[in-house]
C-alpha positions as CSV (number, residue, x, y, z in Angstrom):
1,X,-2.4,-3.2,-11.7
2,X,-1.1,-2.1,-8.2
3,X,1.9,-3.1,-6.8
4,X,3.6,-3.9,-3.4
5,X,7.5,-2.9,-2.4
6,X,9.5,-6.1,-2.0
7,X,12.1,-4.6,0.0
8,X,13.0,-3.3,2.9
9,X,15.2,-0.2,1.2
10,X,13.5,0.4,-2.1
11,X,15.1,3.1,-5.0
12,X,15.7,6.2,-5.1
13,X,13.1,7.5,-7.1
14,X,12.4,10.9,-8.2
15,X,9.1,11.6,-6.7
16,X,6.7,14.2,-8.1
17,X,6.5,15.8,-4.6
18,X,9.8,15.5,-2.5
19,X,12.7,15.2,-5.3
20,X,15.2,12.2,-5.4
21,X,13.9,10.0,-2.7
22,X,15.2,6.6,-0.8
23,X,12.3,4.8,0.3
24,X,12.0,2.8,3.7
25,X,9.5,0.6,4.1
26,X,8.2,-0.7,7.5
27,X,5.6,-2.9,6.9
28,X,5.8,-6.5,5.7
29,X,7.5,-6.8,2.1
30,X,5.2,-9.9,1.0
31,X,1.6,-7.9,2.0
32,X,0.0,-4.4,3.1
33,X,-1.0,-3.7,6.5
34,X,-2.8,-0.6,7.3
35,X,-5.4,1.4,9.1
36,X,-7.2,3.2,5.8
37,X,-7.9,1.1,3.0
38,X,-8.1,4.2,0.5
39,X,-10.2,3.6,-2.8
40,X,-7.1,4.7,-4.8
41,X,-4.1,2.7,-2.6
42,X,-1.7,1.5,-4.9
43,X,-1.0,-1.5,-2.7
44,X,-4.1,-2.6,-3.6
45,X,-6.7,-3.7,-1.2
46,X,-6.4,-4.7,2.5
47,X,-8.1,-7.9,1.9
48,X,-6.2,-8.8,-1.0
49,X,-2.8,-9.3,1.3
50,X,-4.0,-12.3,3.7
51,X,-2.3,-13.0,6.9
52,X,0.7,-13.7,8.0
53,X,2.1,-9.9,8.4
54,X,5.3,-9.3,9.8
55,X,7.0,-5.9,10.3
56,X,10.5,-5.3,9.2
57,X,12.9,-5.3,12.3
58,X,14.8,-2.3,13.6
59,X,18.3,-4.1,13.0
60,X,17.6,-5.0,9.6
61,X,15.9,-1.6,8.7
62,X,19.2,0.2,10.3
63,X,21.6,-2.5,8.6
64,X,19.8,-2.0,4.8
65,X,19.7,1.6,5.0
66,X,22.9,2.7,5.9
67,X,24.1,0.1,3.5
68,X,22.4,2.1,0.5
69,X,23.5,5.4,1.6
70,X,27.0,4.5,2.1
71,X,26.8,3.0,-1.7
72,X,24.3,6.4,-3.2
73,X,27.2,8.9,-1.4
74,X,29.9,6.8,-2.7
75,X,28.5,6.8,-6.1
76,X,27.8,11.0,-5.8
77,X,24.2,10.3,-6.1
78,X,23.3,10.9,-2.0
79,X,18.9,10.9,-2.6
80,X,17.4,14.5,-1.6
81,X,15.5,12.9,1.1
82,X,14.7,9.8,2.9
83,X,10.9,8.8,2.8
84,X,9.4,6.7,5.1
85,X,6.4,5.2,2.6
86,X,5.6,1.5,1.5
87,X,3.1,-1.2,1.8
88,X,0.9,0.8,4.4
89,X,1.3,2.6,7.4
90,X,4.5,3.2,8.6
91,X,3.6,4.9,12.4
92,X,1.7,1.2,12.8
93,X,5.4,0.0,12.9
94,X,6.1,-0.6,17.1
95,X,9.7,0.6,16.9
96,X,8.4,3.7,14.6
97,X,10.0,6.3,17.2
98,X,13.6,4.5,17.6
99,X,13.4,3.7,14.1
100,X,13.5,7.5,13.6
101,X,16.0,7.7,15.8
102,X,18.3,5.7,14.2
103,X,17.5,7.2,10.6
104,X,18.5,11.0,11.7
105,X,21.9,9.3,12.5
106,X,22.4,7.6,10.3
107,X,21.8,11.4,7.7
108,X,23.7,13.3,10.0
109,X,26.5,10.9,9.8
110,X,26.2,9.7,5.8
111,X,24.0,12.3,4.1
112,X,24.0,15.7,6.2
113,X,21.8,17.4,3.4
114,X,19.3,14.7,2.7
115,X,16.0,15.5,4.5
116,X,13.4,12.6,6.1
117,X,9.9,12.5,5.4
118,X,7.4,10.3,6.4
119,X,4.4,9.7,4.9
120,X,1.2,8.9,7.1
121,X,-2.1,8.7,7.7
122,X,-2.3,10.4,10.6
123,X,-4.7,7.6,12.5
124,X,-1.6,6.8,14.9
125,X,-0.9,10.6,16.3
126,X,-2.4,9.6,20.0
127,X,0.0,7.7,20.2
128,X,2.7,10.1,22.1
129,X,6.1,8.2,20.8
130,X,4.8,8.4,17.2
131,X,4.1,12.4,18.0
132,X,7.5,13.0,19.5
133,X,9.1,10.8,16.2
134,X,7.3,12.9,14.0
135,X,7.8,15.9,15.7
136,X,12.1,14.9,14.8
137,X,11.6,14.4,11.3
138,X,12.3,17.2,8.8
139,X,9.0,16.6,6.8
140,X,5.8,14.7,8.6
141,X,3.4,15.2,5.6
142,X,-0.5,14.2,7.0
143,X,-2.9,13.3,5.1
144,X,-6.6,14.5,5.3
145,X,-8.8,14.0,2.3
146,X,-12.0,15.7,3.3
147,X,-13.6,17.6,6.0
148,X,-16.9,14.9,6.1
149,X,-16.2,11.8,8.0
150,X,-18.4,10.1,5.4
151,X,-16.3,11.1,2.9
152,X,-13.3,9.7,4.3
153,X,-15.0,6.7,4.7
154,X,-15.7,6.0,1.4
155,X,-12.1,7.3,-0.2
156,X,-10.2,6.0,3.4
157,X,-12.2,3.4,4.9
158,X,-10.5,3.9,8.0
159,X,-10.2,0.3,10.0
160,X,-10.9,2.4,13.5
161,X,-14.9,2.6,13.7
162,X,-14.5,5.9,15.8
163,X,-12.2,7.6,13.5
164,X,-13.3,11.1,13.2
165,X,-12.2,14.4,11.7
166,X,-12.4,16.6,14.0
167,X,-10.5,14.4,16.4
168,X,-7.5,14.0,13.9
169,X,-7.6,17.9,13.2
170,X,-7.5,19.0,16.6
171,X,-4.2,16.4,17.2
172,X,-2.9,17.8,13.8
173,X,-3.2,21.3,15.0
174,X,-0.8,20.4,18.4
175,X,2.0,19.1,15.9
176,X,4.5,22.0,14.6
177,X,5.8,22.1,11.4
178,X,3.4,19.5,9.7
179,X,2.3,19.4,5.7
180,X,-0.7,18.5,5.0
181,X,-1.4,16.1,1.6
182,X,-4.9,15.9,0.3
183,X,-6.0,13.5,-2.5
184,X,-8.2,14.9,-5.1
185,X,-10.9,12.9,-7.1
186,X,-13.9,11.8,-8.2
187,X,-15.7,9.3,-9.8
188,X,-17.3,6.0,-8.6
189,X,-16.7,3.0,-6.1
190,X,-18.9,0.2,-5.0
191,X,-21.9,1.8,-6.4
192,X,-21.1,5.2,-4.6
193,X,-20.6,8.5,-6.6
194,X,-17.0,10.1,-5.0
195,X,-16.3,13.6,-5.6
196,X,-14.5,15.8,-2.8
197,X,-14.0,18.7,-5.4
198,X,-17.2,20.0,-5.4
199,X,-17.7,23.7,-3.6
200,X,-18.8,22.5,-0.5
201,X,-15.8,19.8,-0.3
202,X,-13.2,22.2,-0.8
203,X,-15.0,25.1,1.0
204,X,-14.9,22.7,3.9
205,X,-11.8,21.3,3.5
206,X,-10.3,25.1,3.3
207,X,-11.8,25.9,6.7
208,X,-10.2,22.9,8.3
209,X,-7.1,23.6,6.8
210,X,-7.3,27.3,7.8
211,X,-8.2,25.9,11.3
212,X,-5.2,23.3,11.1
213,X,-2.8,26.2,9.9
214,X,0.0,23.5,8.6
215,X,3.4,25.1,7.7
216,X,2.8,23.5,3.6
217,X,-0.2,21.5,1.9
218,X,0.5,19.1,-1.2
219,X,-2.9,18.8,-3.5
220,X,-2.3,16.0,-5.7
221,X,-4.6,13.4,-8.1
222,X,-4.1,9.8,-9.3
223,X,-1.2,8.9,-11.0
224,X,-0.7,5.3,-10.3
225,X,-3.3,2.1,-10.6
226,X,-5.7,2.0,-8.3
227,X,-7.6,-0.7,-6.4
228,X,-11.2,0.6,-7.7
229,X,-11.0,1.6,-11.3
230,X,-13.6,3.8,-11.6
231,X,-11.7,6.6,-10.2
232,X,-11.3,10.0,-12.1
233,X,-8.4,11.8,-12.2
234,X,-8.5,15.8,-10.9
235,X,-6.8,18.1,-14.0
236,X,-4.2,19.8,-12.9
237,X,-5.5,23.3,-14.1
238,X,-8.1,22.4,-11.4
239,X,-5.7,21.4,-8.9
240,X,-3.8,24.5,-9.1
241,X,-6.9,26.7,-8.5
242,X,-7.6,24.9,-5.3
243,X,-4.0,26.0,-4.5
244,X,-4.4,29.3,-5.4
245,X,-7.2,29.2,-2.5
246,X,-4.6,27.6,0.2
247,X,-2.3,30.7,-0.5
248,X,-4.9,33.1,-0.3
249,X,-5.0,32.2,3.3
250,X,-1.1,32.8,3.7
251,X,-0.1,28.9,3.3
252,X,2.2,27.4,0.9
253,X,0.9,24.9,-1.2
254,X,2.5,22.9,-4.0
255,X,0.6,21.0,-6.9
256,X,2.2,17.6,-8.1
């Protein structure tokens, strides 16, 4: 069954990628609002959160989330890192850049060692405020599922009719210090046989990923309900050898 965040502040939670992480959640606590409406989202399905959609407001986010950190350093739990996540995107958010602002802070007054991530898409980046926030944050992790535009279309279904890949890699390429996250899986959805693991997937995606040159890239499967249940989880024996190809070409890449 997937599940929404109800609040604002949400956590922390040791995540399988990024440690003990305090979750911020921009997007409206009652639905999802997005631009993908990925086959293995475990907010569900765009559809399935109806109108009306409200983002959470800078005050309140600022207000919530120094009240948890004040309480986790207090306690002598402060989280690892600070992840921007939730029910969607969060660059959709139209304070996103001084929402950032107020989050480094808020850590470099609280939490000095924690680290903020965020979590995206990557559909917003022509937008030049949500490139300069991202360009601030510690760890803006990107995702990109396949080479193929139709392959993102059926894992992402990206809401933007023009979306393209080589348009997103070329904006990925002009932002320093990114990580790159890429969903492995296969099975079927809607009727449509989903696989971006076979050789000329990952060949692909290795090229663009050479091309991209990110400073890190997470591989990672399902582990959590998804929308369309027909989906196959990627072993983790086969997960790690796509890895081993990343660092062949002189890039980090971690396995979760």
């Amino acid at each position: 069954m997937t599940s929404l965040y109800h609040d604002i502040i949400f956590g922390p939670v040791r995540s399988r990628r990024l440690g003990l992480s305090l979750g911020v959640n921009l997007l409206p606590a009652e639905s999802k609002l997005c631009s993908f409406d990925c086959i293995y989202c475990e907010c569900g399905w765009n559809a399935d959160h109806p109108s009306p959609r409200r983002f959470n407001a800078r005050q309140e986010v600022r207000t919530q989330l120094e009240a948890a950190l004040r309480r986790l350093v207090s306690a002598g739990t402060p989280p690892d890192v600070i992840t921007f996540a939730g029910n969607g995107e969060p660059t959709l958010h139209p304070d996103f850049e001084t929402i950032i602002g107020d989050t480094l802070a808020l850590r470099d007054a609280l939490c000095p060692s924690a680290r903020v991530s965020v979590l995206s898409n990557a559909t917003q980046l022509h937008r030049e405020e949500v490139r300069r926030a991202l360009g601030r944050v510690d760890n803006p992790i990107l995702k990109l599922d396949s080479a193929f535009d139709a392959t993102v279309r059926r894992m992402n279904n990206p809401q933007n009719p023009a979306y393209s890949v080589r348009r997103v890699a070329e904006q990925l390429k002009g932002l320093d210090g990114m990580i790159l996250q890429t969903m492995f899986l296969r099975g079927e959805c809607g009727g449509e046989r989903i696989d971006n693991t076979t050789e000329e997937e990952v060949a692909a995606w290795l090229d663009l990923v050479r091309e991209i040159a990110p400073r890190q890239v997470m591989v990672y499967s399902l582990d959590r309900d998804t929308p369309c249940r027909t989906l196959e989880k990627v072993p983790r024996e086969e997960l790690q050898r796509i890895a081993a190809r990343v660092e062949a070409l002189g890039i980090p890449c971690s396995v979760a």
